[in-house]
C-alpha positions in Angstrom: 65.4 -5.0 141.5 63.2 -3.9 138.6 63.7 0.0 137.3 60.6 0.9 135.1 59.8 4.1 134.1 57.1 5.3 131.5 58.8 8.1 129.1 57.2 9.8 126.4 59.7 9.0 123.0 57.4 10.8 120.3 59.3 12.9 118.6 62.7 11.6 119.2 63.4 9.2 115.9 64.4 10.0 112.8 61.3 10.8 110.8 59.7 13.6 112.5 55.8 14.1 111.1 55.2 17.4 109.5 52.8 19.2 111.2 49.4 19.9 110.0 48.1 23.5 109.7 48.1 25.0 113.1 49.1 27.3 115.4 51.9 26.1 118.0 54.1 26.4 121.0 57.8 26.2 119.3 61.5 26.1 121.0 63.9 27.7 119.2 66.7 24.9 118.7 69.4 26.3 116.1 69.8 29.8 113.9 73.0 30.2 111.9 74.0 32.2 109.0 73.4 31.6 105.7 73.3 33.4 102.3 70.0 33.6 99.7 70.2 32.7 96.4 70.2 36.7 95.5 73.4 36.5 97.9 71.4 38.2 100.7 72.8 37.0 104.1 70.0 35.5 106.0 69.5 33.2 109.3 68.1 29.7 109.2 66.3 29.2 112.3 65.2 25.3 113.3 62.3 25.3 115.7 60.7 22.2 117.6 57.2 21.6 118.2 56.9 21.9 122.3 53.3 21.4 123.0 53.0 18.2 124.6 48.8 17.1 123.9 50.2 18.0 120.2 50.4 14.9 118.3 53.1 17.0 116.5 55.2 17.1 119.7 58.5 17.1 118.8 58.6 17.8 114.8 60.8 20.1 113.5 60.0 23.2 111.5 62.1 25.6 109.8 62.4 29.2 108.3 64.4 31.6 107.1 64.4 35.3 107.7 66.8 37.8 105.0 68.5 40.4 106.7 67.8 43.1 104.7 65.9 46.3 104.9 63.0 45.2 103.2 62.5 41.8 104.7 63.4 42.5 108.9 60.1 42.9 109.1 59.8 39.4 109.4 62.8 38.8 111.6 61.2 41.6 114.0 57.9 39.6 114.0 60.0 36.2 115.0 61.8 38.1 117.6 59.2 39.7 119.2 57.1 36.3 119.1 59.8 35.4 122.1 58.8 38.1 124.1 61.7 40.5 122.9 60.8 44.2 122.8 62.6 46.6 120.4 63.9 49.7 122.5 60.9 52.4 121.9 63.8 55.2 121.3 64.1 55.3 117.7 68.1 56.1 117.3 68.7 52.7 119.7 67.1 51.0 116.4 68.8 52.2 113.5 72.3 50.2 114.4 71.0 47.1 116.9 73.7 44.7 117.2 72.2 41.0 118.4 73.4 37.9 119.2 70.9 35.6 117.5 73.0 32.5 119.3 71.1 34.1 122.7 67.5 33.3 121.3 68.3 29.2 121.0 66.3 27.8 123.7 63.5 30.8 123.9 60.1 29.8 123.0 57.9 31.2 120.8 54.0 30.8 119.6 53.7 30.3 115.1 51.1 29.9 112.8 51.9 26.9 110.2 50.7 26.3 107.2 51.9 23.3 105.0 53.0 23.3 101.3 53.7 20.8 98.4 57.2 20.4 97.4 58.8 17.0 95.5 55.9 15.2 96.1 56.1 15.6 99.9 53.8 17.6 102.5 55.8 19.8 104.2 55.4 22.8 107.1 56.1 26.6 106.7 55.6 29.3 109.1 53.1 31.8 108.2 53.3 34.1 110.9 54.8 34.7 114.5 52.3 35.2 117.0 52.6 37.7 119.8 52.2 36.4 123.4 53.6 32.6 124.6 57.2 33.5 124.3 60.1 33.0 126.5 60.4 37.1 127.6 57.9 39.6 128.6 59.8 42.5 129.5 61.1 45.6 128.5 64.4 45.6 127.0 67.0 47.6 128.9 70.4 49.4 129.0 71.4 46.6 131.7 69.9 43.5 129.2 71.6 44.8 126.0 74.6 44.9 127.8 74.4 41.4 129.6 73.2 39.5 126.6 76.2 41.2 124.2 73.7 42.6 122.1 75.1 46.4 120.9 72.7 49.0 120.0 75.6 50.6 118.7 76.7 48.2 116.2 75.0 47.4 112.9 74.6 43.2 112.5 75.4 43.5 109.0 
């Protein structure tokens, strides 16, 4: 008895390519906590190329988004590039309590650009594109609740 199959394996060695300039369909894979060099704390997220005509299916790319006031701008922009909404009601957005381990495996469309660092070409998100993500609904009292987010609680 003979099993073949034919499988697609780009992507899954070592040495991922680095993505050329682009925009692209991207998986969330990882976020954990880390601290800046100013000793901000801050979330490294690891995202993973998902569009499968790309010839960058499967590379890796990764950011970092500060948590504080001045830089959750950015952090918004990656959030709602899943399809999250923010509550409209103002007061539900001064103290939001998340759980950033719920957005691994959501999907999410980014602008790349690439960079020059020791020699090597590597890729850096520009921007978080609305539309493509995992979500497209409103957020509400029922989803903060089910997905242990608190928007009652301050994240840090």
């Amino acid at each position: 008895m003979s099993l073949k199959k034919k499988l697609d394996f780009r992507g899954t060695g070592d040495d991922f390519p680095t993505p050329d300039a682009g925009i692209y369909t991207v998986e969330i894979l990882d976020v954990n906590e880390e601290e800046s060099k100013n000793k901000n704390p801050m979330l490294a997220w690891t995202f993973e190329i998902i569009d499968e005509d790309s010839e960058f299916y499967g590379s890796r790319i990764w950011d970092r988004t500060v948590l504080t006031k001045n830089a959750l701008w950015k952090l918004r922009n990656l959030l709602e590039s899943t399809g999250f909404q923010f509550p409209e009601d103002n007061d539900k957005l001064a103290d939001m309590e998340l759980d950033f381990e719920s957005f691994v495996g959501k999907t999410a469309r980014v602008k790349t650009g690439t960079y020059e660092y020791n020699g090597e070409t590597k890729a850096e998100v520009e921007e978080y594109l609305q539309g493509g993500g995992s979500a497209s609904k409103k957020v509400t009292e029922e989803d903060i609740a089910a997905s242990g987010m608190n928007a009652s609680a301050t994240p840090f």
